[in-house]
FINU-401119 format. One record per atom (N, C-alpha, C): residue number from 1; residue in three letters; x, y, z. Coordinates in pm, whole numbers. Layout:
// FINU-401119
(NUM; ALA; (X; Y; Z))
...
//
This chain:
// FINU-401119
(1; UNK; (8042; 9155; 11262))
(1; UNK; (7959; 9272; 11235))
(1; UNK; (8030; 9399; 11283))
(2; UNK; (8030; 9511; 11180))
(2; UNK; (8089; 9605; 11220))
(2; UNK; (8007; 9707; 11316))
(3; UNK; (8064; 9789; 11460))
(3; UNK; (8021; 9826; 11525))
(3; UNK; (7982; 10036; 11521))
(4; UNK; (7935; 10026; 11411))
(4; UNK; (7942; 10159; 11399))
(4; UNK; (7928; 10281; 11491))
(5; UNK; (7862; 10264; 11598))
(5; UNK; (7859; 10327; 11701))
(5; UNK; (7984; 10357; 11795))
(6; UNK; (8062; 10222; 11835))
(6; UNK; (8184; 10233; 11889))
(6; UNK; (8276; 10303; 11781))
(7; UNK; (8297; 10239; 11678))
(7; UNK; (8393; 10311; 11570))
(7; UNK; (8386; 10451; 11587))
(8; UNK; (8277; 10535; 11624))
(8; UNK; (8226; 10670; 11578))
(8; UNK; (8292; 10724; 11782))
(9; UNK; (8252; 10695; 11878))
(9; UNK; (8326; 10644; 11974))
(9; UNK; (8460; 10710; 12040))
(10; UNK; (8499; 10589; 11967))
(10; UNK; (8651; 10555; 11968))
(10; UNK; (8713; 10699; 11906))
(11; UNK; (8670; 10702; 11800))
(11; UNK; (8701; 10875; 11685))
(11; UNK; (8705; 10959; 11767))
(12; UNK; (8598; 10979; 11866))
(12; UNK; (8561; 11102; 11920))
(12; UNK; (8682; 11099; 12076))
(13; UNK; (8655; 10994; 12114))
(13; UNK; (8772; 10994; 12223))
(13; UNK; (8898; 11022; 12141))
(14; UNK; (8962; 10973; 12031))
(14; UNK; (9113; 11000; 11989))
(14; UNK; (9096; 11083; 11947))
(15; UNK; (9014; 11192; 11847))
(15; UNK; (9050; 11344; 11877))
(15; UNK; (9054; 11387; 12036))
(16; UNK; (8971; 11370; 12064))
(16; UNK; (8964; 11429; 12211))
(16; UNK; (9144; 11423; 12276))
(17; UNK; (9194; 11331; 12279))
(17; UNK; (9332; 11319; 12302))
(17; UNK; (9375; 11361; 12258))
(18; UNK; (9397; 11393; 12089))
(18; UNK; (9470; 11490; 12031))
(18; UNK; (9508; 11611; 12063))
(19; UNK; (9372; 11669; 12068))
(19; UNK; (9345; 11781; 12127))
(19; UNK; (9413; 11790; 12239))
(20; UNK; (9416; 11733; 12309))
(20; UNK; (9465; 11744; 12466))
(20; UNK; (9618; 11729; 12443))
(21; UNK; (9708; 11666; 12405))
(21; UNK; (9821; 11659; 12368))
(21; UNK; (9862; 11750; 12299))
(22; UNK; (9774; 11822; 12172))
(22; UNK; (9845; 11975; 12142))
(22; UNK; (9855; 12058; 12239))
(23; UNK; (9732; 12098; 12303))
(23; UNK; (9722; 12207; 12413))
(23; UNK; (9816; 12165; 12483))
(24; UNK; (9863; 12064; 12528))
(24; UNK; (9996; 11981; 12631))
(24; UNK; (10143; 12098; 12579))
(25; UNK; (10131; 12055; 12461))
(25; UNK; (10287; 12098; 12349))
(25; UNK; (10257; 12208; 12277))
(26; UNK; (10136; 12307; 12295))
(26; UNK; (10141; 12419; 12285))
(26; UNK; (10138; 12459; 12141))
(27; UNK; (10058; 12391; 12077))
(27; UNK; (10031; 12350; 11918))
(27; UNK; (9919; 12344; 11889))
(28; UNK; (9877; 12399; 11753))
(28; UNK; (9733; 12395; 11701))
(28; UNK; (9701; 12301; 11673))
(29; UNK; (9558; 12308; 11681))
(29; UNK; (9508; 12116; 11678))
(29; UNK; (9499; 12114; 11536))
(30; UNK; (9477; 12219; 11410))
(30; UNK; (9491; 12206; 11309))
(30; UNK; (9635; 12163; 11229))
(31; UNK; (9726; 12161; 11318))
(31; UNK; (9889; 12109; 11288))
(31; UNK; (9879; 11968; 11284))
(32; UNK; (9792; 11924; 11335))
(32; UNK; (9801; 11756; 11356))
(32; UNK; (9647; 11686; 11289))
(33; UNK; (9687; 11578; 11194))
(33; UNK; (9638; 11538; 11114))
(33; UNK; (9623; 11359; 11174))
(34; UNK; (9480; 11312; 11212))
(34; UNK; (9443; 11173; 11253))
(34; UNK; (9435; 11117; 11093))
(35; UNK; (9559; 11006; 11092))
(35; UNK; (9539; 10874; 10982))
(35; UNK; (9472; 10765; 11047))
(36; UNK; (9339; 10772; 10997))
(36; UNK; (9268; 10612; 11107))
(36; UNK; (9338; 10530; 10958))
(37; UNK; (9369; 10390; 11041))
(37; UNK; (9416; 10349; 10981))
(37; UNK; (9335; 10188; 10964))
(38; UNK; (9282; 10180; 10876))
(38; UNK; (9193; 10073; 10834))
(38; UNK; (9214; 9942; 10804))
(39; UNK; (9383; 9923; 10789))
(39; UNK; (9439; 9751; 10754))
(39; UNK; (9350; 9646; 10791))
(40; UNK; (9290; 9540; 10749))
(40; UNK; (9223; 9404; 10790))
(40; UNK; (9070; 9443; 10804))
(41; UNK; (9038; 9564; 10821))
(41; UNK; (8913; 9600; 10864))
(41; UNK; (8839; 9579; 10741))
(42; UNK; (8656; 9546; 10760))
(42; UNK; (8619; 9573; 10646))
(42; UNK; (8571; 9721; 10594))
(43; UNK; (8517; 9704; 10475))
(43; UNK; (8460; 9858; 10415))
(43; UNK; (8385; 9887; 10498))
(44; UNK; (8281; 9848; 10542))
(44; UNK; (8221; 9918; 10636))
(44; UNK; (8198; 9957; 10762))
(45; UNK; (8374; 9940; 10798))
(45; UNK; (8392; 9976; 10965))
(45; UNK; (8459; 10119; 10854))
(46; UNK; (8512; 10157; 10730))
(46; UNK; (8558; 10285; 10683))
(46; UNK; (8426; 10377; 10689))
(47; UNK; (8353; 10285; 10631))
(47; UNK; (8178; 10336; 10621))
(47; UNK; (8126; 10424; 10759))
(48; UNK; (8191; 10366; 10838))
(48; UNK; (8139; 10393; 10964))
(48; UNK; (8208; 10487; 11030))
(49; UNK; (8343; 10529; 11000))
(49; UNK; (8420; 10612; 11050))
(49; UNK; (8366; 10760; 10936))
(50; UNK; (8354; 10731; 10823))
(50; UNK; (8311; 10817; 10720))
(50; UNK; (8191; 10891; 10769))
(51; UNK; (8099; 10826; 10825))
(51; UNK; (7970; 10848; 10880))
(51; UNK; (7965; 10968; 10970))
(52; UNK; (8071; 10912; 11087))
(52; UNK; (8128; 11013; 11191))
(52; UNK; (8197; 11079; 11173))
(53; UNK; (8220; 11149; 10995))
(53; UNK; (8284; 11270; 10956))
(53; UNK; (8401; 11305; 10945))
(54; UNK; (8503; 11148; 10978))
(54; UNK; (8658; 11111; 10889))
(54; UNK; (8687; 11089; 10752))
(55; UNK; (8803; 11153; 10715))
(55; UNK; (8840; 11154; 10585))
(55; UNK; (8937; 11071; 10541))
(56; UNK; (9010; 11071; 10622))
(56; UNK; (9189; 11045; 10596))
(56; UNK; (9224; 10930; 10663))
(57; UNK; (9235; 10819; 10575))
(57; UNK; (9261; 10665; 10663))
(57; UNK; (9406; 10644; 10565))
(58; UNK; (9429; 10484; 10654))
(58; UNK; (9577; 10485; 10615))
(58; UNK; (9563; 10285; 10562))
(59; UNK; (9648; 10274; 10435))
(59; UNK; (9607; 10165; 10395))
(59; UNK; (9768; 10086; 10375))
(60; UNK; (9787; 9955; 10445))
(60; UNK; (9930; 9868; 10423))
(60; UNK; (9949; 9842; 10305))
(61; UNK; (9823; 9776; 10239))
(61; UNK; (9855; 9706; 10111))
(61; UNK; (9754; 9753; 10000))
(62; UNK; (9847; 9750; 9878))
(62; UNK; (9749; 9830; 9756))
(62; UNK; (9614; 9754; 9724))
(63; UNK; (9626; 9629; 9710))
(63; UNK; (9539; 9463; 9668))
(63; UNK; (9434; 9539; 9794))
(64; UNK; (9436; 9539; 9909))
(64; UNK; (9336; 9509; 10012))
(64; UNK; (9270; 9640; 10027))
(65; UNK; (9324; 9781; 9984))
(65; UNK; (9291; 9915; 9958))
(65; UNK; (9183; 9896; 9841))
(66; UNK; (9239; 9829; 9725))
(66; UNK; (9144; 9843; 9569))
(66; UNK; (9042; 9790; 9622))
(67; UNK; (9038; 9678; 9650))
(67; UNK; (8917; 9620; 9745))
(67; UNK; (8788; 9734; 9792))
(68; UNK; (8876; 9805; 9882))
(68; UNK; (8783; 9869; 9971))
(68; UNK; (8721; 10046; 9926))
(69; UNK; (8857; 10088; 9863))
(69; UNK; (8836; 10237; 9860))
(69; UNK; (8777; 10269; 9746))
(70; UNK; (8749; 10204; 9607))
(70; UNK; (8669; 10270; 9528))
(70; UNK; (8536; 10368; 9551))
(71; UNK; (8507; 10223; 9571))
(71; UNK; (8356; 10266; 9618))
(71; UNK; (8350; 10284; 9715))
(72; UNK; (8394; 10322; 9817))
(72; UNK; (8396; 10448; 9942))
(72; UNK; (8360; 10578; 9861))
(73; UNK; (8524; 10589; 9822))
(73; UNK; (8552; 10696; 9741))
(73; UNK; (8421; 10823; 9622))
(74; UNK; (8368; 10712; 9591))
(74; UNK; (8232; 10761; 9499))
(74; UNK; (8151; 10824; 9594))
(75; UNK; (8122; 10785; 9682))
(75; UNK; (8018; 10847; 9743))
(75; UNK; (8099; 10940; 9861))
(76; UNK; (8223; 10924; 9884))
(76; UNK; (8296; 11063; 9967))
(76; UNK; (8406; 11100; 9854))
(77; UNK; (8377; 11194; 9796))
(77; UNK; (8491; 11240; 9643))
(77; UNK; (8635; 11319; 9804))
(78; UNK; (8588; 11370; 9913))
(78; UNK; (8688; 11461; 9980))
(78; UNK; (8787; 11332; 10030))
(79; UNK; (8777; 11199; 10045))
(79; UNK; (8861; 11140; 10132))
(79; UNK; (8973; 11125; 10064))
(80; UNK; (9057; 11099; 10148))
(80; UNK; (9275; 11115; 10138))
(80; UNK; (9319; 10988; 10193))
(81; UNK; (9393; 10864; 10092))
(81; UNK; (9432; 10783; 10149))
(81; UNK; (9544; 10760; 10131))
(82; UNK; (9628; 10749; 10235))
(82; UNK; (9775; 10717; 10260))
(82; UNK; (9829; 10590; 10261))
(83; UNK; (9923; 10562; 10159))
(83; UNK; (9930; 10380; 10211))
(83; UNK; (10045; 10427; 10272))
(84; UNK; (10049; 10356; 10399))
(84; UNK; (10171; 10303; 10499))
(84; UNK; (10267; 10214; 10557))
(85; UNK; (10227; 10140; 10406))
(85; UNK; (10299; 10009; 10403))
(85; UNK; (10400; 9982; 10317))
(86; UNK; (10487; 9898; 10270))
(86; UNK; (10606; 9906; 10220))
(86; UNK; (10510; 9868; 10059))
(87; UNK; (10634; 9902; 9970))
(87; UNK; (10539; 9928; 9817))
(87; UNK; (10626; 9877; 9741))
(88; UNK; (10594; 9735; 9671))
(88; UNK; (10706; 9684; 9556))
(88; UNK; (10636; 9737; 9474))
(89; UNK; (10751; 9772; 9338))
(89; UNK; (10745; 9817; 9221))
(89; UNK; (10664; 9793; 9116))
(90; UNK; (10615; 9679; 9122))
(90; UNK; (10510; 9606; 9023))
(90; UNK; (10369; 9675; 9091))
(91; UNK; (10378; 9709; 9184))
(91; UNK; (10263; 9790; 9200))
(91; UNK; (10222; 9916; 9223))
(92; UNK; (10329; 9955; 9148))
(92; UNK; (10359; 10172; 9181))
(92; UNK; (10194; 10162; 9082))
(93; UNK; (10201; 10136; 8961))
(93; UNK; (10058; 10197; 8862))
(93; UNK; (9968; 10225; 8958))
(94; UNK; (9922; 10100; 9012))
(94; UNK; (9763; 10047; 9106))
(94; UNK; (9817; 10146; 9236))
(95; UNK; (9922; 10192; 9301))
(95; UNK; (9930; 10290; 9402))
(95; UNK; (9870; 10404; 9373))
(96; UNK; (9988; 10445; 9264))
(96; UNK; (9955; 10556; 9215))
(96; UNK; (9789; 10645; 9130))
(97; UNK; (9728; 10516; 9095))
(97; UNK; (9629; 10547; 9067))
(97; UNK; (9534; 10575; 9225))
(98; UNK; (9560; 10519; 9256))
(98; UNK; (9440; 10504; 9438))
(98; UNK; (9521; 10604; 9507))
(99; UNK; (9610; 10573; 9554))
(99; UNK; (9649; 10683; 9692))
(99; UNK; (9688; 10822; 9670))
(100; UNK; (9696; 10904; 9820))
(100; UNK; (9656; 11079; 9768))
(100; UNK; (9802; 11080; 9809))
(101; UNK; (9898; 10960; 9887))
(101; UNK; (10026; 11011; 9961))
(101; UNK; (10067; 10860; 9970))
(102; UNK; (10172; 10880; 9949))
(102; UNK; (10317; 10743; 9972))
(102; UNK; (10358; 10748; 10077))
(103; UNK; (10365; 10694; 10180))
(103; UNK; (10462; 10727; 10285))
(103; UNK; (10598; 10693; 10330))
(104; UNK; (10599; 10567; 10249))
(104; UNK; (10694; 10456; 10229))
(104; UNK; (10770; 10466; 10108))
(105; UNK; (10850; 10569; 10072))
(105; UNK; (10943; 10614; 9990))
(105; UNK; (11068; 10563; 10060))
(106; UNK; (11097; 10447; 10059))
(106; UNK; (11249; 10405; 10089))
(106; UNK; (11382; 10362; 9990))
(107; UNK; (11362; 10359; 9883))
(107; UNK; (11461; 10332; 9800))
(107; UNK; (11494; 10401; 9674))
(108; UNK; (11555; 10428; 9575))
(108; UNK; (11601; 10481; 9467))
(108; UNK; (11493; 10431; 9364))
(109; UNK; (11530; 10280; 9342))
(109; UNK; (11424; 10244; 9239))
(109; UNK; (11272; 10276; 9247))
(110; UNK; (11248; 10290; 9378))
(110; UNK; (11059; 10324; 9429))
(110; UNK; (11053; 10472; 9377))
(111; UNK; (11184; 10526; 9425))
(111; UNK; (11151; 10704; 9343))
(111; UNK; (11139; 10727; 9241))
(112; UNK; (11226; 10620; 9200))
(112; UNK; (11228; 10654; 9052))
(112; UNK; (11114; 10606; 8959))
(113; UNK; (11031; 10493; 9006))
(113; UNK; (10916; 10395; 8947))
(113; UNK; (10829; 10539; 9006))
(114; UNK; (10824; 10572; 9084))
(114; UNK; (10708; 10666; 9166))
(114; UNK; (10711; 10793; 9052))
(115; UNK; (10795; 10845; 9050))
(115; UNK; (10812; 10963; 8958))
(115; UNK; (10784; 10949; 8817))
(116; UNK; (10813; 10799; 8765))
(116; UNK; (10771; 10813; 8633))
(116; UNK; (10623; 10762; 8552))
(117; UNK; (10553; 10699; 8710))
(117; UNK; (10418; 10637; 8700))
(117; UNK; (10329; 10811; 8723))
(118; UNK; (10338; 10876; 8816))
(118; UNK; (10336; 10987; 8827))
(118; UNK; (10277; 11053; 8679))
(119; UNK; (10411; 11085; 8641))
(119; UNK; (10405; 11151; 8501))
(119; UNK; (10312; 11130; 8424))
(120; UNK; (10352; 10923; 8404))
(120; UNK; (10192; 10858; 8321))
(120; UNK; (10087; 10864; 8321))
(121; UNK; (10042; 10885; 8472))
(121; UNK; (9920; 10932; 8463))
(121; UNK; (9847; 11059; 8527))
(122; UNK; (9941; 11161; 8495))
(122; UNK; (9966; 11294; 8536))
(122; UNK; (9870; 11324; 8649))
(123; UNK; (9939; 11284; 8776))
(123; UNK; (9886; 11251; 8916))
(123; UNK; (10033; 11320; 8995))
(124; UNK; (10030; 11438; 9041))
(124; UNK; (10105; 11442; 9150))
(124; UNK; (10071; 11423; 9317))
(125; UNK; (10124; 11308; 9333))
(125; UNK; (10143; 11271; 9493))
(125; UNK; (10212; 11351; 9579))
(126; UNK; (10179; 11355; 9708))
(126; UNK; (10279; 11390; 9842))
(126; UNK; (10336; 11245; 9826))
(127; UNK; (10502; 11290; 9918))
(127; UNK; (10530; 11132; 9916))
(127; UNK; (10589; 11131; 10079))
(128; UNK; (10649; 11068; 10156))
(128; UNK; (10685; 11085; 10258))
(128; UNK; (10812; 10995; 10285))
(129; UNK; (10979; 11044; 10299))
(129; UNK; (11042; 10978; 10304))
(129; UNK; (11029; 10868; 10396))
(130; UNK; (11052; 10718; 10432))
(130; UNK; (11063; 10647; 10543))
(130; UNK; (11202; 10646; 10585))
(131; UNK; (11239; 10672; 10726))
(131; UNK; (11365; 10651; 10785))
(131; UNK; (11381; 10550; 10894))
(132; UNK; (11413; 10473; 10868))
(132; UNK; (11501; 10331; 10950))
(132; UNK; (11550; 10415; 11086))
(133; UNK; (11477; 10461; 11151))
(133; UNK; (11551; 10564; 11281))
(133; UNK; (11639; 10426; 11409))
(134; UNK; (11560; 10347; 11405))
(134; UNK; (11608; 10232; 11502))
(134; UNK; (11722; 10140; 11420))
(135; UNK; (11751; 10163; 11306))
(135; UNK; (11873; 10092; 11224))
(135; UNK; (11852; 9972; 11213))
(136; UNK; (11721; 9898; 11222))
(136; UNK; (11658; 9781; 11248))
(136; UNK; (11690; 9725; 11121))
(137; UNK; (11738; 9590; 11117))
(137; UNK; (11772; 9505; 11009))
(137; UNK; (11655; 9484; 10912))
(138; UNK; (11550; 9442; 11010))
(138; UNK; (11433; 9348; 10974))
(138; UNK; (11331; 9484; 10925))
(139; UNK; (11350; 9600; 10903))
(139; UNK; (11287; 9737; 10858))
(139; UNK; (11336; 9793; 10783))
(140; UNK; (11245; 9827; 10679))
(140; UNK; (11230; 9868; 10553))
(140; UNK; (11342; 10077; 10606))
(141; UNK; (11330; 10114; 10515))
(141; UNK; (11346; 10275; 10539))
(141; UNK; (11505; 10342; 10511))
(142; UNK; (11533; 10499; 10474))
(142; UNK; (11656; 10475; 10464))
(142; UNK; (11690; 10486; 10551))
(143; UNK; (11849; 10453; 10576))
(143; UNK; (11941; 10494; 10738))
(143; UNK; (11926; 10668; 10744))
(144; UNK; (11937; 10661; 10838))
(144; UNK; (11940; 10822; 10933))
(144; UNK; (12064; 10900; 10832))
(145; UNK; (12189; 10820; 10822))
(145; UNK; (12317; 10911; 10770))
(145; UNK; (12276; 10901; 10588))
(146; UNK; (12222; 10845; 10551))
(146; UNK; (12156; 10864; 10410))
(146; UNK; (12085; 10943; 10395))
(147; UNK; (11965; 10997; 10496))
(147; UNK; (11826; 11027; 10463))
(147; UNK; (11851; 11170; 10398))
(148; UNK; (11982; 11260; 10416))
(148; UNK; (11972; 11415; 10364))
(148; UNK; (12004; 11356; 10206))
(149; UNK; (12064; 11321; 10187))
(149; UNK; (12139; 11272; 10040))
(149; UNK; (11999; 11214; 9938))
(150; UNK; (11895; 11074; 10012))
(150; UNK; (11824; 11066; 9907))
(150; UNK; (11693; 11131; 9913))
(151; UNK; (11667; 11267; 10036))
(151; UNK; (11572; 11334; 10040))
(151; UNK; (11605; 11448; 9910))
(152; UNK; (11775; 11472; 9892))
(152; UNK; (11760; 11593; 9761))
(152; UNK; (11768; 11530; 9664))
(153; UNK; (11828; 11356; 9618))
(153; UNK; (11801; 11357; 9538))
(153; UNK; (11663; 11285; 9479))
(154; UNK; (11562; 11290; 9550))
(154; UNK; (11390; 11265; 9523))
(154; UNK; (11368; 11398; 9474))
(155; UNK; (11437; 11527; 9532))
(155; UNK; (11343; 11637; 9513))
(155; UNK; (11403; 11639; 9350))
(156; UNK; (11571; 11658; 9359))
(156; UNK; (11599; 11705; 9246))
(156; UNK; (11644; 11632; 9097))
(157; UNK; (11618; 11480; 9100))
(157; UNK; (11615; 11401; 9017))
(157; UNK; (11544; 11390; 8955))
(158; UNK; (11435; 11331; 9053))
(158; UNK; (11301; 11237; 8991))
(158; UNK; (11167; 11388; 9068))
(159; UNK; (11233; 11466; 9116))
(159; UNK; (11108; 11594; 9131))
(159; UNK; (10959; 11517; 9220))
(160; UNK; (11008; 11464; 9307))
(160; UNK; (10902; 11390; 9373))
(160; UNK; (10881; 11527; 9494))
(161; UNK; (10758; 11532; 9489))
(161; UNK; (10703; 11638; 9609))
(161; UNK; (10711; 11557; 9753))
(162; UNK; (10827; 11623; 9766))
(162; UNK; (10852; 11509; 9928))
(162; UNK; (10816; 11627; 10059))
(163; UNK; (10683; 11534; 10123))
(163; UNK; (10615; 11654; 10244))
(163; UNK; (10644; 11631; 10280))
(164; UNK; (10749; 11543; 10380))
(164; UNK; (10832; 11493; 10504))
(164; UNK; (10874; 11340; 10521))
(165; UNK; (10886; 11355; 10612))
(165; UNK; (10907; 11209; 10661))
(165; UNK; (10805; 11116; 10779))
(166; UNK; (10894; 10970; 10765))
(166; UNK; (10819; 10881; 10825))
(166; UNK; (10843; 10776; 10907))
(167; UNK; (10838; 10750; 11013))
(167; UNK; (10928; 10650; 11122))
(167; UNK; (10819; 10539; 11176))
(168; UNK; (10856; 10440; 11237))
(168; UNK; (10807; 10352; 11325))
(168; UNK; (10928; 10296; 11402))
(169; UNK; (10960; 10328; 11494))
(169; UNK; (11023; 10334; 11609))
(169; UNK; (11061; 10144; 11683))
(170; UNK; (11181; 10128; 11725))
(170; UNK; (11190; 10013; 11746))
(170; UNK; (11072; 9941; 11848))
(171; UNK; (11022; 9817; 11847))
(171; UNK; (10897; 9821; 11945))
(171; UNK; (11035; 9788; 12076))
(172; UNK; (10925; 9826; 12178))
(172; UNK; (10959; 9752; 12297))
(172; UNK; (11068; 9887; 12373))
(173; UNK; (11089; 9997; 12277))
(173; UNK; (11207; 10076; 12352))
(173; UNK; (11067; 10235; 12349))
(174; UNK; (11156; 10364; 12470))
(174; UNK; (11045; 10453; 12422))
(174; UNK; (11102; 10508; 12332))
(175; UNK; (10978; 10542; 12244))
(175; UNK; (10953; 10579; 12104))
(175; UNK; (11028; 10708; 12112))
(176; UNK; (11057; 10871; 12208))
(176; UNK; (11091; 10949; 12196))
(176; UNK; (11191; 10971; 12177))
(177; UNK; (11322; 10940; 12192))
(177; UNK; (11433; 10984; 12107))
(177; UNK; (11482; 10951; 11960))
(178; UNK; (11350; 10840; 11906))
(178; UNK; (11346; 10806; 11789))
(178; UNK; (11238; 10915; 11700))
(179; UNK; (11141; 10941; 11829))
(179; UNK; (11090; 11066; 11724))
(179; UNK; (11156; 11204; 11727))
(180; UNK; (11215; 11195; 11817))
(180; UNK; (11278; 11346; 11783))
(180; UNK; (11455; 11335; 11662))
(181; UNK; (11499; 11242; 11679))
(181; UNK; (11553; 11187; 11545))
(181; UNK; (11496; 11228; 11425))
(182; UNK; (11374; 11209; 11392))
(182; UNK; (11294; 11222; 11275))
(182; UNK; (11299; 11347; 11253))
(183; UNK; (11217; 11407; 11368))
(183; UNK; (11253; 11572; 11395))
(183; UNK; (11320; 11685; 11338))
(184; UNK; (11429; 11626; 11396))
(184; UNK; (11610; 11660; 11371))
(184; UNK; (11582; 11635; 11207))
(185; UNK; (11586; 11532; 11178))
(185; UNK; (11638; 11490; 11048))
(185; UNK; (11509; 11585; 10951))
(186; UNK; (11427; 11594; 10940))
(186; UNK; (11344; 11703; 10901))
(186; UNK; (11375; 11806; 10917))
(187; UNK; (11392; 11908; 10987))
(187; UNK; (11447; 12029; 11037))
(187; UNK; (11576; 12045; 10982))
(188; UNK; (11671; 11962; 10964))
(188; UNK; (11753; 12015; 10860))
(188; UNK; (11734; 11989; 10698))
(189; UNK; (11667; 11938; 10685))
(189; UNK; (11628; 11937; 10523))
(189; UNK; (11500; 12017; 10477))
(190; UNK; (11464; 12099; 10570))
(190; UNK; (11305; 12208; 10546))
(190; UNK; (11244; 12125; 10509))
(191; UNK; (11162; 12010; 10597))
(191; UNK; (11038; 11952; 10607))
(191; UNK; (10967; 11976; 10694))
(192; UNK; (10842; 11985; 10711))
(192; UNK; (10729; 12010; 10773))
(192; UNK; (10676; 11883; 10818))
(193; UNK; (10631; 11792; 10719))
(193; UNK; (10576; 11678; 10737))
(193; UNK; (10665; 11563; 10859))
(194; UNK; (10593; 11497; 10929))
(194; UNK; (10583; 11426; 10999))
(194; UNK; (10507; 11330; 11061))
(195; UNK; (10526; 11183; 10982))
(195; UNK; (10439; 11057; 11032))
(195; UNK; (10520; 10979; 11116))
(196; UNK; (10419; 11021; 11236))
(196; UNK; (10496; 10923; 11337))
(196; UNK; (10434; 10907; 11499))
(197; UNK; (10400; 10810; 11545))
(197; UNK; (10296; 10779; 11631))
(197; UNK; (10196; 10648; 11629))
(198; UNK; (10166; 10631; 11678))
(198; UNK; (10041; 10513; 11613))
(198; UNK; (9950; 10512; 11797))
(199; UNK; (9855; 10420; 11776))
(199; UNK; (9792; 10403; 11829))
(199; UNK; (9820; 10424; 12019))
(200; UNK; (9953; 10368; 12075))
(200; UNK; (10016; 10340; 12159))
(200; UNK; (10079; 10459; 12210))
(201; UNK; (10176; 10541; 12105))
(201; UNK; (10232; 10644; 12154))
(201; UNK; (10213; 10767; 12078))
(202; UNK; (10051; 10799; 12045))
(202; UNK; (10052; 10939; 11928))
(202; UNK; (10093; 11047; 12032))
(203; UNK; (10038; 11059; 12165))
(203; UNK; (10047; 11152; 12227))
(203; UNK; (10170; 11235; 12244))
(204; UNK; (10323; 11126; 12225))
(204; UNK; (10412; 11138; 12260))
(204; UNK; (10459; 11161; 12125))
(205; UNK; (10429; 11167; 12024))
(205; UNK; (10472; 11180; 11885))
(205; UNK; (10440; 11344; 11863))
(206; UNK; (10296; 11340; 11923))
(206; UNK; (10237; 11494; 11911))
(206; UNK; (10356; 11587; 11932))
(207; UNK; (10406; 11540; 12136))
(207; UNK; (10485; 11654; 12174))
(207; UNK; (10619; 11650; 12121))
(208; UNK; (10655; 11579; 12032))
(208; UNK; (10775; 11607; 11932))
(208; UNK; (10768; 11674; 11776))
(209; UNK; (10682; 11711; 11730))
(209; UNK; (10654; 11726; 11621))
(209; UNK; (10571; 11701; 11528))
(210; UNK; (10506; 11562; 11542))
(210; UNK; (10419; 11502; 11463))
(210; UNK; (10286; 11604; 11376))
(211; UNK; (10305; 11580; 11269))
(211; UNK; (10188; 11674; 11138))
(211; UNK; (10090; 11547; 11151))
(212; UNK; (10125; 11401; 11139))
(212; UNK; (10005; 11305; 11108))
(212; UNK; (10065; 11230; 11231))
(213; UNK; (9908; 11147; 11230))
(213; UNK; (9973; 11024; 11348))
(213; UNK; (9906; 10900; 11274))
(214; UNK; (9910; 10777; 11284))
(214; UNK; (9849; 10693; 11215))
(214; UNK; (9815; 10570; 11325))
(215; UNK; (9670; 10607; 11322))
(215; UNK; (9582; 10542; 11474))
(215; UNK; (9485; 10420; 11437))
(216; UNK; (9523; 10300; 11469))
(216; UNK; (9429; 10207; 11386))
(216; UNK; (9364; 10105; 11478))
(217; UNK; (9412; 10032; 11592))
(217; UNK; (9339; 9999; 11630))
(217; UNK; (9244; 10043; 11779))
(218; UNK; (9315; 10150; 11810))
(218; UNK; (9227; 10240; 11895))
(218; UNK; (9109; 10290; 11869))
(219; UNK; (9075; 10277; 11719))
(219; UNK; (8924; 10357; 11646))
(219; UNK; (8871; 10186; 11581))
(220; UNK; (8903; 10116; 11529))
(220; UNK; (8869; 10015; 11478))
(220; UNK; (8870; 9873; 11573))
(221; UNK; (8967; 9910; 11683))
(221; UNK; (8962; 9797; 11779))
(221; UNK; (9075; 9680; 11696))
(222; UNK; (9084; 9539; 11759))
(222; UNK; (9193; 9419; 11698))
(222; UNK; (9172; 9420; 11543))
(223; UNK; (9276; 9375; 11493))
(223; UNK; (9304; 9397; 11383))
(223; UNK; (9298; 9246; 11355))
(224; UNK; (9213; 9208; 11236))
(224; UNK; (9154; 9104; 11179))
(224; UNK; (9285; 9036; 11176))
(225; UNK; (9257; 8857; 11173))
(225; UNK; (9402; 8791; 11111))
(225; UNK; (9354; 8794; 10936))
(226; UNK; (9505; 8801; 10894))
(226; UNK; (9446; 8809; 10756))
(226; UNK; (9564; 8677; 10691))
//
């Protein structure tokens, strides 16, 4: 049973931190954007965050999103959903139809499937490059010494509206010289955007830059086995 009260809660304490971490880094709390992030949960722990006056959740997989966000969606027309999970090609259409932002732009062929599903169904997305900042084998994203090369050619190929970028940091090491990597690597290509943080270390994402953070089981609590 979903706990709507805690969910609503939990919300109010992680802005509350937000908040406190801009004022920390000397930043408007309107610069920083909470992705609750809903993976495994059901519709109506979204229901419940919706309730308590959230918009913007963050979804892994397209299949388990269609599921849930239609009919959210109908009855909140303002909500923004981000998938944050890696995106094979056979399912750019069903992305592209549901989500307001890609975040997981890691390869040539995804830009290029992204840009021309786009067109089809004359939907322009934000997209958000992903960068491999930890050089991690077992992780999706491009390398750091790639990321200027296929950030111009998304813009100037395939004309993908790229709002920034997107990291998840090696586990187990601290996250901050991997977010300020991201940083860096934004700042020289005039990006603004920045996903990067999660539940564990948003605070520390904040005082580097971070535009979004993507917070999921701090507002929703353990994350279902699926």
């Amino acid at each position: 049973m979903t706990d709507a009260a805690a969910i609503a809660e939990n919300l109010a304490a992680i802005r509350s931190r937000i908040a406190a971490a801009c004022s920390a880094a000397m930043r408007d709390l309107e610069s920083v954007t909470l992705v609750a992030v809903s993976k495994t949960h059901p519709a109506e722990a979204v229901a419940a965050a919706l309730a308590a006056g959230h918009r913007v959740f963050g979804e892994n997989r397209v299949q388990e999103a269609q599921a849930k966000y239609p009919a959210l969606r109908a009855h909140h027309p303002d909500l923004r959903l981000h998938l944050i999970g890696p995106l094979q090609t056979n399912k750019v259409k069903e992305a592209v139809a549901l989500f307001d932002v890609i975040e997981t732009v890691d390869r040539p062929r995804l830009a290029e499937a992204l840009a021309k599903e786009m067109a089809r169904q004359n939907r322009s997305l934000d997209c958000f490059i992903e960068v491999n900042v930890g050089a991690e084998a077992q992780k999706a994203g491009i390398a750091p010494n790639d990321a200027a090369d296929f950030i111009a050619e998304c813009r100037s190929r395939w004309k993908l509206r790229v709002g920034g970028l997107m990291c998840i940091p090696p586990e187990g090491q601290d996250p901050v010289p991997f977010f300020m990597k991201l940083a860096d690597i934004a700042a020289q290509n005039g990006l603004k955007g920045l996903s990067m943080g999660m539940s564990a270390d948003f605070e520390a994402a904040i005082a580097c830059g971070a535009s979004h953070v993507r917070v999921g089981t701090a507002i929703f609590g353990a994350r279902n086995p699926v």
